[in-house]
N, C-alpha and C positions, 0 to 999 in steps of 0.2 A: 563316485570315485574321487579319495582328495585328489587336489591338484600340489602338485609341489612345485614349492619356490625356494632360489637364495637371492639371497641380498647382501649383495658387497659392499661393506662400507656402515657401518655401527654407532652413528653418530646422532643427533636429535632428529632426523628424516629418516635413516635407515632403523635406527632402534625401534622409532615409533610404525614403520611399517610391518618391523619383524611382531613386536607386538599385538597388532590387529591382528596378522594373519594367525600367530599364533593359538588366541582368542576364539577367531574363528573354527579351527579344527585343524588347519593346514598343517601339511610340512613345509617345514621351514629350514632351510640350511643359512645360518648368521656367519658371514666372514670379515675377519678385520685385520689388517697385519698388528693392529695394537691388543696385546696379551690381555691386559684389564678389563678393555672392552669384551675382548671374545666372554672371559670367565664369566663375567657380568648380566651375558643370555645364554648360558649353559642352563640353565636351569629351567628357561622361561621357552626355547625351541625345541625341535626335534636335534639338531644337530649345529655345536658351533666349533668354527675351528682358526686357527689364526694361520693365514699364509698370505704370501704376495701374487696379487692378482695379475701382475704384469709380467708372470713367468708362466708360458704357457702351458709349461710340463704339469706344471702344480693342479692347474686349472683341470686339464687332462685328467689328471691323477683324483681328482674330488669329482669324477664321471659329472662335469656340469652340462653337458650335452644332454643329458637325459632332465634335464630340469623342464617344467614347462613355460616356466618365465622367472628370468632374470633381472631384478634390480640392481643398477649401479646405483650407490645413493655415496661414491666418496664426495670428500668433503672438499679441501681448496686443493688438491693436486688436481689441477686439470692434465696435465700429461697421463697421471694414471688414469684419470679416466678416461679420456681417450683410447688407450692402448689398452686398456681391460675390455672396451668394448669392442674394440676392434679384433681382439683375439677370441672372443663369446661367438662377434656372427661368421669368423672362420672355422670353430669350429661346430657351426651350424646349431645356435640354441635356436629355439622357435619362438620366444617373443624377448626383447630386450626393452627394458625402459631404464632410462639414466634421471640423473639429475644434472641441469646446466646453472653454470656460474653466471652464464651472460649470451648474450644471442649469439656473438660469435663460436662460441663454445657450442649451442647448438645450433649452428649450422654446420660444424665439422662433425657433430655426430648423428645427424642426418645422412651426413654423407658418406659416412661409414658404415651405414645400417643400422642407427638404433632404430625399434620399432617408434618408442614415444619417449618423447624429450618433456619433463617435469621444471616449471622454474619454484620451487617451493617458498622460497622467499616471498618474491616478486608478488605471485597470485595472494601470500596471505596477506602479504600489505596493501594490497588494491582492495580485496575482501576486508581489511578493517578500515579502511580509509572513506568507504564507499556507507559502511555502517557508523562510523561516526558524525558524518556531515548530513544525515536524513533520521531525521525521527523514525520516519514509516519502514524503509530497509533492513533485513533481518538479516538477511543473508545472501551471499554475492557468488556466482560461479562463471569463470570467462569460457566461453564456447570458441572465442575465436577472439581479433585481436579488434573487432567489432560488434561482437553479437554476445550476451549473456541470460541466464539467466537468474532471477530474481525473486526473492521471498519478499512481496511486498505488504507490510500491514495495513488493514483498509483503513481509510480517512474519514473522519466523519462526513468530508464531500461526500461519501459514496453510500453512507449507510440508507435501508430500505431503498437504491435506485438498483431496477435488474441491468446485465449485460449490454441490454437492447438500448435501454436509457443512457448510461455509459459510454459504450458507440466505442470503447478504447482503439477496436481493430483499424475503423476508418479513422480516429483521430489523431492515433497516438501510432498506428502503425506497427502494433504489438498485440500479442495473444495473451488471456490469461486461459492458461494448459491446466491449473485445477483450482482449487478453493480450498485450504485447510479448515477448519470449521469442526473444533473440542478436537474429540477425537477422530473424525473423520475426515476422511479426504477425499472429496469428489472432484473425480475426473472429467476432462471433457465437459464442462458445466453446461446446460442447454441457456439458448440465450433468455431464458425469461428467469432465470437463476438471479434473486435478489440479493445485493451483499449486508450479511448483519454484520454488529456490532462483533468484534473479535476475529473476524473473518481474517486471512491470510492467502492474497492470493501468490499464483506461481505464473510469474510473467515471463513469455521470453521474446527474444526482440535485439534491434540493433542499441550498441550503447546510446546512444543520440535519443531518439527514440521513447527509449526507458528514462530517459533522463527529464524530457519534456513531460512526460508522462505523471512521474513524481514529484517534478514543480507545480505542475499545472493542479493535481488532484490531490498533494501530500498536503499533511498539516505544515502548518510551517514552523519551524526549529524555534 
């Protein structure tokens, strides 16, 4: 059964949201109070329409209660965002995610009810910043505001040593969770799992941690 989504707010976060889901098979309800924006995903959703989020008659009136989850993805009106979302969890949607400008921003929509607060900025620039300063680093996901996870490229340190030889858990204080390797991807690797040349592992771990981890065993820059 699809799941249906709107997404308020049409702008380089919400556009590209409406688009995945789009892609995927979803419904999709795209809203923007900007006319150009709306025309502009007519074509590309299920439904797009232009209205002001921060009137709740409107909201009412576009049955968004029956939605299964709610993106706010506006853009610098923190007021409306705010009050879009504050009027979504009155009138009882079942999952809200926002986009915040800045921590204070979500911490007042924590406290409103949003389900999950998104900082889209912030994460891709820690995500590029993290991938420019390390050869070995492919790709960067923050689990929390200390813990991540890691696509790490193996090092020539590591080639033909297995898991056990490695020791990463006792040394480094971090797991590798699978091994990419061509096409495949092994899970759970057992400890006598040797890492070859092209290998990719999937690290997860506190940021510290991971960091030691990839000095200590990365090629260097």
């Amino acid at each position: 059964m699809k799941k249906e989504f709107a997404v308020i707010g049409l702008g380089r976060f919400g556009g590209s949201i409406c688009r995945t889901l789009a892609q995927e098979g979803m419904e999709v309800l795209a809203i923007d109070i900007n006319e150009d924006r709306v025309h502009e995903f007519s074509n590309i959703v299920s439904h797009a329409v232009v209205a002001d989020t921060t009137d709740e008659s409107v909201l009412k009136g576009l049955g968004i209660r029956n939605f299964d989850h709610v993106i706010v993805a506006i853009g610098d009106n923190i007021q409306s965002s705010i009050l879009t979302t504050l009027i979504l969890k009155e009138l009882g949607v079942g999952k809200i995610t926002v986009k915040a400008q800045n921590d204070y921003h979500e911490k007042v929509l924590l406290k409103i009810g949003a389900d999950h607060v998104v900082h889209p900025e912030r994460d891709m620039g820690k995500r590029i910043a993290n991938n420019m300063i390390s050869n070995n680093v492919l790709d960067y996901l923050e689990l929390s505001d200390e813990h991540s996870i890691v696509e790490l490229m193996a090092s020539s340190k590591m080639y033909g040593k297995t898991l056990i030889d490695l020791d990463i858990r006792a040394k480094y204080g971090c797991n590798i969770v699978a091994i990419k390797r061509s096409n495949d991807i092994i899970v759970s690797p057992l400890a006598m799992e040797a890492i070859k040349e092209g290998d990719i592992l999937i690290v997860i771990g506190a940021d510290m941690n991971i960091d030691r981890l990839e000095k200590s065993l990365g090629d260097k820059v």
